[in-house]
DSSP file (Angstrom, degrees, kcal/mol; ACC not computed):
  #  RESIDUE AA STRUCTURE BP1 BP2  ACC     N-H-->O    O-->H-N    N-H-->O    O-->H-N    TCO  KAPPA ALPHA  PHI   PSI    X-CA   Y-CA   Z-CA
    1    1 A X              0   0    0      0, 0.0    61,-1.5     0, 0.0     2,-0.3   0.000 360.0 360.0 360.0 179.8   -9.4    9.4    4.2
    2    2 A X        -     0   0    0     59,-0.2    49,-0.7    58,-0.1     2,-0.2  -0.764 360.0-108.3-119.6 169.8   -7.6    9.2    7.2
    3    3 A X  B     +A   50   0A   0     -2,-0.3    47,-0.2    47,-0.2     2,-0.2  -0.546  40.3 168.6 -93.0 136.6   -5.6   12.3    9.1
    4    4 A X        -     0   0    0     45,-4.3    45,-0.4    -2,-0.2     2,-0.3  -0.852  25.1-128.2-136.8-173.7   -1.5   12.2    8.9
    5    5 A X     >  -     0   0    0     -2,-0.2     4,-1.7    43,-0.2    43,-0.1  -0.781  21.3-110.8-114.1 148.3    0.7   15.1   10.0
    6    6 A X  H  > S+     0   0    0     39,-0.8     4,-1.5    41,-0.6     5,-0.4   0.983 125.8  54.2 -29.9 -78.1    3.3   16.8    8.5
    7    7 A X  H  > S+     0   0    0     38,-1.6     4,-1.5     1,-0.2     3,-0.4   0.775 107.9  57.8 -33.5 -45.2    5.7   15.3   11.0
    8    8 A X  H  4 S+     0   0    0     37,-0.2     4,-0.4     1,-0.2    -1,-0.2   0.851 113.1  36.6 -65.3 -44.7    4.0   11.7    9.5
    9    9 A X  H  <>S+     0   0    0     -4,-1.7     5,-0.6     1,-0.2     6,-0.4   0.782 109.3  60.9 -91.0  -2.8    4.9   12.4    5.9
   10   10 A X  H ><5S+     0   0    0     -4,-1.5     3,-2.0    -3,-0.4    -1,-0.2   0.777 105.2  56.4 -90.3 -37.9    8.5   14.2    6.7
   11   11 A X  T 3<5S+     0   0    0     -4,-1.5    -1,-0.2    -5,-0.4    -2,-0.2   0.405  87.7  68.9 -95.3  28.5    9.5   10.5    8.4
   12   12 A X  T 3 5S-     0   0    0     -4,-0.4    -1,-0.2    -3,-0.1    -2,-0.1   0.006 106.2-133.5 -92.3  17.7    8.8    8.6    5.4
   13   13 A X  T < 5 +     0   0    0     -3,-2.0    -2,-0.1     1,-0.2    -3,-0.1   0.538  69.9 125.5  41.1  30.8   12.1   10.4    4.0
   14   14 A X  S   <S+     0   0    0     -5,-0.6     2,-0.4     2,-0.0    -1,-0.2   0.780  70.6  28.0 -76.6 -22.6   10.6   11.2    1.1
   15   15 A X        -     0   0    0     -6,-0.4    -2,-0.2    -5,-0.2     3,-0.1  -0.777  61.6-149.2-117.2 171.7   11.3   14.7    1.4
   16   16 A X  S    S+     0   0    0     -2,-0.4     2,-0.3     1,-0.2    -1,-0.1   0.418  80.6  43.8 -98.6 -28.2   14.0   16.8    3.1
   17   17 A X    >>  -     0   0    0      1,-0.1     3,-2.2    -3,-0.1     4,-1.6  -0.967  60.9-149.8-150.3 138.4   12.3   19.3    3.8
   18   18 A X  H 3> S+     0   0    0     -2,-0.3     4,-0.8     1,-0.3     5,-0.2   0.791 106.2  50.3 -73.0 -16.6    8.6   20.7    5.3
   19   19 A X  H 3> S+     0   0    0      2,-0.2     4,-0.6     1,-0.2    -1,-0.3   0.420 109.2  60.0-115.5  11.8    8.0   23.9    3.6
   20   20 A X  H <> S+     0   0    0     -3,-2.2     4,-2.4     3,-0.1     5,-0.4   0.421 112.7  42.6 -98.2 -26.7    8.9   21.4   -0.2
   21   21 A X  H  < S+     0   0    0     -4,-1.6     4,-0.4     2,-0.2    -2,-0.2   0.656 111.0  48.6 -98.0   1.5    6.1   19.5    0.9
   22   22 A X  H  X S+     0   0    0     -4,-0.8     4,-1.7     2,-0.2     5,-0.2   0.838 117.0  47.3 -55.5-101.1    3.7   22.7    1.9
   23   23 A X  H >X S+     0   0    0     -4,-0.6     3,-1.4     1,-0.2     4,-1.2   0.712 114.6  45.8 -17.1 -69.4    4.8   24.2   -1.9
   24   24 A X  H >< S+     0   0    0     -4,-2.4     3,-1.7     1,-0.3     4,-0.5   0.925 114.9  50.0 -64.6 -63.4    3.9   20.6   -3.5
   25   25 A X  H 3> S+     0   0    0     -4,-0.4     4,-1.5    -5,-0.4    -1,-0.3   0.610 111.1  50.4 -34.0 -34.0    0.5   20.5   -1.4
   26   26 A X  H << S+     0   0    0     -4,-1.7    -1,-0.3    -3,-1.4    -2,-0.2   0.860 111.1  40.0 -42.5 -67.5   -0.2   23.7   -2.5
   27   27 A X  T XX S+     0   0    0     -3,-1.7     3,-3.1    -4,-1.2     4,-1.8   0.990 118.0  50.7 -78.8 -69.7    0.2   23.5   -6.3
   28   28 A X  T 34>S+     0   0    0     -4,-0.5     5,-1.6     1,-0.3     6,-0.5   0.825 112.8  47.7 -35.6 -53.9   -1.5   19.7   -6.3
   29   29 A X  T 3<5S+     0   0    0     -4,-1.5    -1,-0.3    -5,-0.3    -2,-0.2   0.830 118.0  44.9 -63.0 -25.4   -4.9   21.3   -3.9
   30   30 A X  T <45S+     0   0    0     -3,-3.1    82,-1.0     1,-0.3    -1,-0.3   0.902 109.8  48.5 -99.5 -19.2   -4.8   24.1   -6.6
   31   31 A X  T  <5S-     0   0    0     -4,-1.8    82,-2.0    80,-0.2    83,-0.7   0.471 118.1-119.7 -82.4   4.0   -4.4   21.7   -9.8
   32   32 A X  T   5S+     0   0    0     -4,-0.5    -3,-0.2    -5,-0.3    79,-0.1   0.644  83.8 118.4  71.7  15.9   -7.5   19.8   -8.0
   33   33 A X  S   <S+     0   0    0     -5,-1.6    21,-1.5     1,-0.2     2,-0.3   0.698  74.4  17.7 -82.8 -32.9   -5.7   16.8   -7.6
   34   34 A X  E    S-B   53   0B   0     -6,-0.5     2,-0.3    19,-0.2    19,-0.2  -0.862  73.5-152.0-143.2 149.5   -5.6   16.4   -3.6
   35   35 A X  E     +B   52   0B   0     17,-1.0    17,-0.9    -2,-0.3     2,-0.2  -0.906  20.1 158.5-133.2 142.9   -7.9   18.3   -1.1
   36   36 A X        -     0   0    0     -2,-0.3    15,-0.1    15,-0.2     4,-0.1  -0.938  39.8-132.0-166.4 176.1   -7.8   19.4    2.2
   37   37 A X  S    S+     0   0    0     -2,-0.2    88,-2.2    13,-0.2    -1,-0.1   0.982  74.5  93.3 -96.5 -50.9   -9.4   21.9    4.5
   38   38 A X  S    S-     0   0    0      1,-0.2     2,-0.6    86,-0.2    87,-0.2   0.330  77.0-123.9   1.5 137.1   -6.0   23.6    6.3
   39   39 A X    >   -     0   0    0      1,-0.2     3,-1.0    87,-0.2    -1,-0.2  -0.926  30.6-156.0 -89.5 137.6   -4.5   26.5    5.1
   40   40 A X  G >  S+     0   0    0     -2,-0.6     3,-1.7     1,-0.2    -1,-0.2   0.849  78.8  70.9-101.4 -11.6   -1.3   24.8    4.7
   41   41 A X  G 3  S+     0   0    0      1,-0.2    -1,-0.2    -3,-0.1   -19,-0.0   0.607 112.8  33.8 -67.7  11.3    0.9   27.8    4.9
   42   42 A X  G <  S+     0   0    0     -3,-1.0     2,-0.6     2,-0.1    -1,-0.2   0.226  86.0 131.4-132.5  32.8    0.1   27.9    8.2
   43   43 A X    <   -     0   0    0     -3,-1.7    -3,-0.0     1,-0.1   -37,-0.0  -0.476  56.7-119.6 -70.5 109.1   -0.3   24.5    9.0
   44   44 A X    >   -     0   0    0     -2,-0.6     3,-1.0     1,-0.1   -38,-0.4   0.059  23.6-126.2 -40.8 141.0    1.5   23.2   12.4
   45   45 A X  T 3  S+     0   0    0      1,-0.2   -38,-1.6   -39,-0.1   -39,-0.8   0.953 106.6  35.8 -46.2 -48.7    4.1   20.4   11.9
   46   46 A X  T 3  S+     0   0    0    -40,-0.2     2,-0.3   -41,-0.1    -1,-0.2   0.292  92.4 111.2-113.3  21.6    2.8   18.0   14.1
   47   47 A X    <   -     0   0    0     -3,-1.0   -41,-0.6     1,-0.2   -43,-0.1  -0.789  69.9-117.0-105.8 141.1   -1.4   18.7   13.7
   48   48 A X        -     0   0    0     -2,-0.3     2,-0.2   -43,-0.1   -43,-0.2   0.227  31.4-168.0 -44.9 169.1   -3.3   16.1   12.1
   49   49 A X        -     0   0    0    -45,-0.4   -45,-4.3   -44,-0.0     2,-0.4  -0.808  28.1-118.8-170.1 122.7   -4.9   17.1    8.8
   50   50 A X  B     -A    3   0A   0    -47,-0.2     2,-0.5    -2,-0.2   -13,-0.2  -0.402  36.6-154.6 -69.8 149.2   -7.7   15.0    6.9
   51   51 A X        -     0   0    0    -49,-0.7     2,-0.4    -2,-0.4   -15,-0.2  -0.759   6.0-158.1 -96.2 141.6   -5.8   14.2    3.3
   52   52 A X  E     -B   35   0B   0    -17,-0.9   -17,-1.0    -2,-0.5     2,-0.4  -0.975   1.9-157.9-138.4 130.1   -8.1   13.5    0.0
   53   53 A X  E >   -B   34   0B   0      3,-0.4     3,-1.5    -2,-0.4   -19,-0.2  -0.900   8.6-152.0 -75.1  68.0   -6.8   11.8   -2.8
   54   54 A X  T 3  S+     0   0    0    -21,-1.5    13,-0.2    -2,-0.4   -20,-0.1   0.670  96.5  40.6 -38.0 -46.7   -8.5   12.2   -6.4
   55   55 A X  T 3  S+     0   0    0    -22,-0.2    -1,-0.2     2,-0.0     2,-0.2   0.742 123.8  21.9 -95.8 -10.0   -7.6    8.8   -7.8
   56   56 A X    <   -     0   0    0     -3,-1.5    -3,-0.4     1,-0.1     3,-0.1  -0.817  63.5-132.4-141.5 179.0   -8.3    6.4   -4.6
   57   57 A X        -     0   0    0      1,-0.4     2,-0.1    -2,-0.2    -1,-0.1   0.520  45.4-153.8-118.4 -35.2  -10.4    6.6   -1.2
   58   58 A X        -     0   0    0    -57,-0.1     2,-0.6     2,-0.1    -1,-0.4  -0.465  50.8 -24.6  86.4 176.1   -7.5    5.6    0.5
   59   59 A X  S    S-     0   0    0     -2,-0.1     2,-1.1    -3,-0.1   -57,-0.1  -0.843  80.9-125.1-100.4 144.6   -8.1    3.8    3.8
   60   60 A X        +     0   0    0     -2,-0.6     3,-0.1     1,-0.2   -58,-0.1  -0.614  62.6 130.4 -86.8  98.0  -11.6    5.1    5.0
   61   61 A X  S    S+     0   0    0     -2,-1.1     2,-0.4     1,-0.2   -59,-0.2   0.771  83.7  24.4 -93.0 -32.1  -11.7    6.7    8.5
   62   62 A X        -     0   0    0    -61,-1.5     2,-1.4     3,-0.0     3,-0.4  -0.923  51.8-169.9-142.7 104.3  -13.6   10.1    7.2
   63   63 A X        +     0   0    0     -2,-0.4     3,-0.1     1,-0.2    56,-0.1  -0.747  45.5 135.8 -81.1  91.9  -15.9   10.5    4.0
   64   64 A X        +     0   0    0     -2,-1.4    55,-1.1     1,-0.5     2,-0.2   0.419  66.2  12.0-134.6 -25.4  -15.8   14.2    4.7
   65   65 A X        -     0   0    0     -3,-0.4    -1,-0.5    53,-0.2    53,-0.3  -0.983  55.6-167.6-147.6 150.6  -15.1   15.2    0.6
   66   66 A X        -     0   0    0     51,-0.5    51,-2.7    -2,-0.2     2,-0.4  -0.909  21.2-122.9-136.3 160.8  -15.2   13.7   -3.2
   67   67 A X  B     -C  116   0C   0     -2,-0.3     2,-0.4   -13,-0.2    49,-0.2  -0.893  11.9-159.7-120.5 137.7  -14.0   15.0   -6.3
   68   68 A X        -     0   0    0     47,-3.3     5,-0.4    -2,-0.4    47,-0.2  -0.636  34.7-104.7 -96.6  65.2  -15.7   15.5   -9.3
   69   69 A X        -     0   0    0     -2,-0.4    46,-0.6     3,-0.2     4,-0.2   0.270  22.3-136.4 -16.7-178.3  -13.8   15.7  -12.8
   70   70 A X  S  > S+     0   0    0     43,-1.0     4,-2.0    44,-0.2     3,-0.4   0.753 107.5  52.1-118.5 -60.4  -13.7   19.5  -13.8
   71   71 A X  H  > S+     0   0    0     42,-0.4     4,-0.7     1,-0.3    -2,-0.1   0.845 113.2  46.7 -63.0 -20.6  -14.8   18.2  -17.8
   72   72 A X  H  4 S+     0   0    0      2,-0.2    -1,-0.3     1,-0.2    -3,-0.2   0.809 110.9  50.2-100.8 -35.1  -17.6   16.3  -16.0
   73   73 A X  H >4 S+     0   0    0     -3,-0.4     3,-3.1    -5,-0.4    -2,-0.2   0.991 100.0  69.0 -35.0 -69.2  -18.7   19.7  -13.7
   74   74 A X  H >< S+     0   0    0     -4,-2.0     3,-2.8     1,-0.3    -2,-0.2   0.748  86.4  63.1 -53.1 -40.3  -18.9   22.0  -16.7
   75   75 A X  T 3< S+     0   0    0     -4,-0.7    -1,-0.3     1,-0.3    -2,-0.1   0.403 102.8  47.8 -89.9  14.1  -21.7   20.4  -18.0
   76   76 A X  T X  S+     0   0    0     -3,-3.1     3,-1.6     3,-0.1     2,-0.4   0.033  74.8 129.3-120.8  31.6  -23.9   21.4  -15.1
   77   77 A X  T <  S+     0   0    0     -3,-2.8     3,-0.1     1,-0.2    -3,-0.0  -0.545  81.1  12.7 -90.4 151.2  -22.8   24.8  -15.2
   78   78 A X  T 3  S+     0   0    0     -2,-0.4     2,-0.3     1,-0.3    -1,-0.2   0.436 109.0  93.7  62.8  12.2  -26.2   26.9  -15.2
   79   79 A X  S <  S-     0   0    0     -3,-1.6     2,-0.4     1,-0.0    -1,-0.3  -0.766  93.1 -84.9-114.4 173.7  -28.5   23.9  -14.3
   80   80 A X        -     0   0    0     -2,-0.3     2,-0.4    -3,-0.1    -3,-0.0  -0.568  39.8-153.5 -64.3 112.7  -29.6   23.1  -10.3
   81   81 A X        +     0   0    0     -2,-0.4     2,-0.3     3,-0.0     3,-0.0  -0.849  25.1 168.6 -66.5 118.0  -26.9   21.1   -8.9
   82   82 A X     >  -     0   0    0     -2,-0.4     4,-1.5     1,-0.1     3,-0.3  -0.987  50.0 -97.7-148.0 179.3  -28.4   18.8   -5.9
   83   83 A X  H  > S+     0   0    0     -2,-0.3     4,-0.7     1,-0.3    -1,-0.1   0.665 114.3  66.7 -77.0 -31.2  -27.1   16.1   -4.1
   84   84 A X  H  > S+     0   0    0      1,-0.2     4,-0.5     2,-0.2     3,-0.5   0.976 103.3  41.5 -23.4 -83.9  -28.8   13.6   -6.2
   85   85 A X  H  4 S+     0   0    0     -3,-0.3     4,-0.5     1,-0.2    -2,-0.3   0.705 113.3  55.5 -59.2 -27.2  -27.0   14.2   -9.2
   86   86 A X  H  X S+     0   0    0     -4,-1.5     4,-3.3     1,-0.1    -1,-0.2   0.581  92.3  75.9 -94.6  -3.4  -23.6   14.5   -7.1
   87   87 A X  H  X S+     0   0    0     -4,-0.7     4,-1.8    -3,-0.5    -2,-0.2   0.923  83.8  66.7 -80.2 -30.2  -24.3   10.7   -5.4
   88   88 A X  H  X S+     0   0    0     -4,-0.5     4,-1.7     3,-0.2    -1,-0.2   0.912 105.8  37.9  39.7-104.9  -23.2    9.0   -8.5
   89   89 A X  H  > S+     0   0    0     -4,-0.5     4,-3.2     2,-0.2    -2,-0.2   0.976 117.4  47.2 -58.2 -55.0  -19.7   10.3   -8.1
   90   90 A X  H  X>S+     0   0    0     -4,-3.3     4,-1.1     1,-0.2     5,-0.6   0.994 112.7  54.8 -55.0 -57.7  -19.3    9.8   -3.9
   91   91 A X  I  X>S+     0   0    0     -4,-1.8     5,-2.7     1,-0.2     4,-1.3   0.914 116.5  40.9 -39.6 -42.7  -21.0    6.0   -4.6
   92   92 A X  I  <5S+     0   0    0     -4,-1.7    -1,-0.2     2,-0.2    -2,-0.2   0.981 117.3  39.6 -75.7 -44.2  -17.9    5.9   -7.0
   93   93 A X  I  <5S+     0   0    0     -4,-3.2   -36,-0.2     1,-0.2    -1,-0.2   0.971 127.0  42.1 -45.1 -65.4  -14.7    7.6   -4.9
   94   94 A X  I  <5S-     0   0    0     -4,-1.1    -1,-0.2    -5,-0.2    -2,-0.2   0.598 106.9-134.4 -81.0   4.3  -16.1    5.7   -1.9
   95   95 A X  I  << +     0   0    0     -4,-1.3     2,-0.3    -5,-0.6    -3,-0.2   0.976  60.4 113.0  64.3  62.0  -16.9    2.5   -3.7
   96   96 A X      < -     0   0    0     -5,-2.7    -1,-0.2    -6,-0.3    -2,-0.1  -0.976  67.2-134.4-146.2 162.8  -20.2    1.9   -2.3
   97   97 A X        +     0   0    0     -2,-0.3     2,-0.3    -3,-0.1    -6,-0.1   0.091  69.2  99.7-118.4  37.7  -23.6    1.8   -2.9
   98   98 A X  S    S-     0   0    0     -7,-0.1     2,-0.3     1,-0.1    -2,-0.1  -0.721  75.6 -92.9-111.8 169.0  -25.0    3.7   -0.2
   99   99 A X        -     0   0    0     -2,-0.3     3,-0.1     1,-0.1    -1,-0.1  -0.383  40.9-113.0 -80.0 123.3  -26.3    7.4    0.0
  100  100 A X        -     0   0    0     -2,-0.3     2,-0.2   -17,-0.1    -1,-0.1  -0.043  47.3 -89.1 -41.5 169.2  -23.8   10.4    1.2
  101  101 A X    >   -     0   0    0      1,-0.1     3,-0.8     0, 0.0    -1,-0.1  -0.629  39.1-112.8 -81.9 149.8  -24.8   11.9    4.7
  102  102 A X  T 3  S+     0   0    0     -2,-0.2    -1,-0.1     1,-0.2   -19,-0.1   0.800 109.7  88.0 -63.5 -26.0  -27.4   14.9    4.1
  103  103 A X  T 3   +     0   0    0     16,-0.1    17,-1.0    17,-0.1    -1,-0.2   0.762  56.8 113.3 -13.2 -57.7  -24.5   16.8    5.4
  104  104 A X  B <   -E  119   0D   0     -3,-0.8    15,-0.2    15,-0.3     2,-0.2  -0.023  52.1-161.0 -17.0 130.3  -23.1   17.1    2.0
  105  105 A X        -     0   0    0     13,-0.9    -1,-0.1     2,-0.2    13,-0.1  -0.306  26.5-129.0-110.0 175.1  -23.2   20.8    0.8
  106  106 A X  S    S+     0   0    0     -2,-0.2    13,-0.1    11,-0.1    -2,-0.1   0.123  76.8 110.1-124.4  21.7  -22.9   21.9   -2.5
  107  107 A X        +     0   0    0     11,-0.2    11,-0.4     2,-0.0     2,-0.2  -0.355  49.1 168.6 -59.9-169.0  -20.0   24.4   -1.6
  108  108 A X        -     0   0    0      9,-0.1     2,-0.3   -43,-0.0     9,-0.2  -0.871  36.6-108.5 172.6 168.8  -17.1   23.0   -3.1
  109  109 A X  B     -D  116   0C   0      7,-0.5     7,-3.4    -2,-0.2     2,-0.4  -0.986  29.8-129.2-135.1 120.5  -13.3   23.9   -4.0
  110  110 A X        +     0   0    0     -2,-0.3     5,-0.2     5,-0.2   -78,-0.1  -0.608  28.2 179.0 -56.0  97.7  -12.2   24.5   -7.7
  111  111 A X        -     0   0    0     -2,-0.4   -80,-0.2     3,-0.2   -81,-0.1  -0.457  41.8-114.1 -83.5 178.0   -9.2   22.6   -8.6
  112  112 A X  S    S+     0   0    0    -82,-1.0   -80,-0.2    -2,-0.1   -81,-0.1   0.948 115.5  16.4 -65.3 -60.6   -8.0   23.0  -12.0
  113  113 A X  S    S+     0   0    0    -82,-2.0   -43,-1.0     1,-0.3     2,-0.4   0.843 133.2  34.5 -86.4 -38.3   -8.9   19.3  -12.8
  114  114 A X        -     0   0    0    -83,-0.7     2,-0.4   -45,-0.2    -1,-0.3  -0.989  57.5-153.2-122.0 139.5  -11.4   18.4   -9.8
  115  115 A X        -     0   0    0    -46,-0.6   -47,-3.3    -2,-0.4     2,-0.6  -0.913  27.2-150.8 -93.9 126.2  -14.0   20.4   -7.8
  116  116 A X  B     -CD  67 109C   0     -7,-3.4    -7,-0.5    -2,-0.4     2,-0.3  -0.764   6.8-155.5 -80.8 126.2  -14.2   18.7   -4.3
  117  117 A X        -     0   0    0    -51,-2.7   -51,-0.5    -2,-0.6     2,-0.3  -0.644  15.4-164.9 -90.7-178.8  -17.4   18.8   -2.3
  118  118 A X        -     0   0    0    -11,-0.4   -13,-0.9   -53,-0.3   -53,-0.2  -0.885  29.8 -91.4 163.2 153.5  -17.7   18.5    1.3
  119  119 A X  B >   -E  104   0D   0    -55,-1.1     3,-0.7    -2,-0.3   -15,-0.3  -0.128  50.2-122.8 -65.8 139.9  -19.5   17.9    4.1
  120  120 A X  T 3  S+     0   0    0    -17,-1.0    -1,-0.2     1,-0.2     3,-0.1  -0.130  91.1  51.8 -62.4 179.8  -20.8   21.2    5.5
  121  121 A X  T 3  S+     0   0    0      1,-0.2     2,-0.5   -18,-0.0    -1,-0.2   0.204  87.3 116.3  59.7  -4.7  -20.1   22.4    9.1
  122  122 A X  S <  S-     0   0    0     -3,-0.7     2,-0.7   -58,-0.1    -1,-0.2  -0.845  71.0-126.1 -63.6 123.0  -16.3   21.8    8.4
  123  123 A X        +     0   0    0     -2,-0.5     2,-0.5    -3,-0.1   -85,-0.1  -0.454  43.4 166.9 -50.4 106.4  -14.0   24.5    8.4
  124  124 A X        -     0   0    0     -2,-0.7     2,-0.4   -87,-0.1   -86,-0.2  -0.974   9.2-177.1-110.1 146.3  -12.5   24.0    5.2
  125  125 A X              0   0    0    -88,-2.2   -16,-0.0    -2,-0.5    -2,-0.0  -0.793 360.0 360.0-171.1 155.7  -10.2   26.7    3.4
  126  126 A X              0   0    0     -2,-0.4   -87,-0.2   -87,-0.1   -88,-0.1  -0.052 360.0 360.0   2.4 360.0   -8.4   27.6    0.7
C-alpha cells in the first residue's frame, strides 16, 4: 500500500472529525479488516502511516504485510507454519506470481477476521 496521513483522509471530507476516524481505525485493525503498524491513539495528524486493505492491494508502493482469512489460519493451528505455505496468499493480495522477500516473519497481528503478516524489522504495533 501506499502511506497517507491523517491530515490526507480528514481532507477528503469524509469525516468531521480525527479522533472518529482513530475510533473507526481502531475497531476495523481489531476486526482484522485493515492493518497498520502505528499505534493510532497516538498517531500525529500530519505523519504518514503505511495503510493495508484486506480486500485490494491498493496502489503498490510497499508490500510490507498480507492478510490471511482467520477460517483459513485455523487450520494450521498446531502444524509448522513457514513461508512457503504463507506465499500462496501474498501471490494472491499482491496479484503476482513472484516470491515474498525473505524478510517475511511469521509474527503476525490477530484480527478477528484476518491475521496480517509482515515484513520483520518493522516496528509494527498493536
Amino acid at each position: 500500500m501506499k502511506e497517507i496521513s491523517l491530515k490526507e483522509i480528514m481532507d477528503t471530507g469524509c469525516f468531521d472529525n480525527v479522533l472518529k476516524i482513530k475510533l473507526l481505525f481502531i475497531r476495523r485493525k481489531k476486526s482484522g479488516d485493515i492493518f497498520y503498524r502505528e499505534n493510532m491513539s497516538k498517531l500525529p495528524y500530519d505523519q504518514p502511516f503505511e495503510f493495508y486493505f484486506h480486500a485490494t492491494k491498493g496502489s503498490i508502493t510497499y508490500q510490507n504485510a498480507f492478510p490471511i482469512p482467520t477460517c483459513q489460519y485455523k487450520r494450521w493451528m498446531g502444524k509448522e507454519i513457514t513461508l512457503q505455505n504463507l506465499l500462496p496468499y501474498y501471490q494472491m493480495y499482491y496479484e503476482t506470481d513472484g516470491t515474498m522477500d525473505l524478510d517475511y516473519s511469521l509474527s503476525h497481528y490477530n484480527g478477528e477476521k484476518y491475521i496480517w503478516f509482515y515484513k520483520e524489522g518493522v516496528n509494527y504495533e498493536s
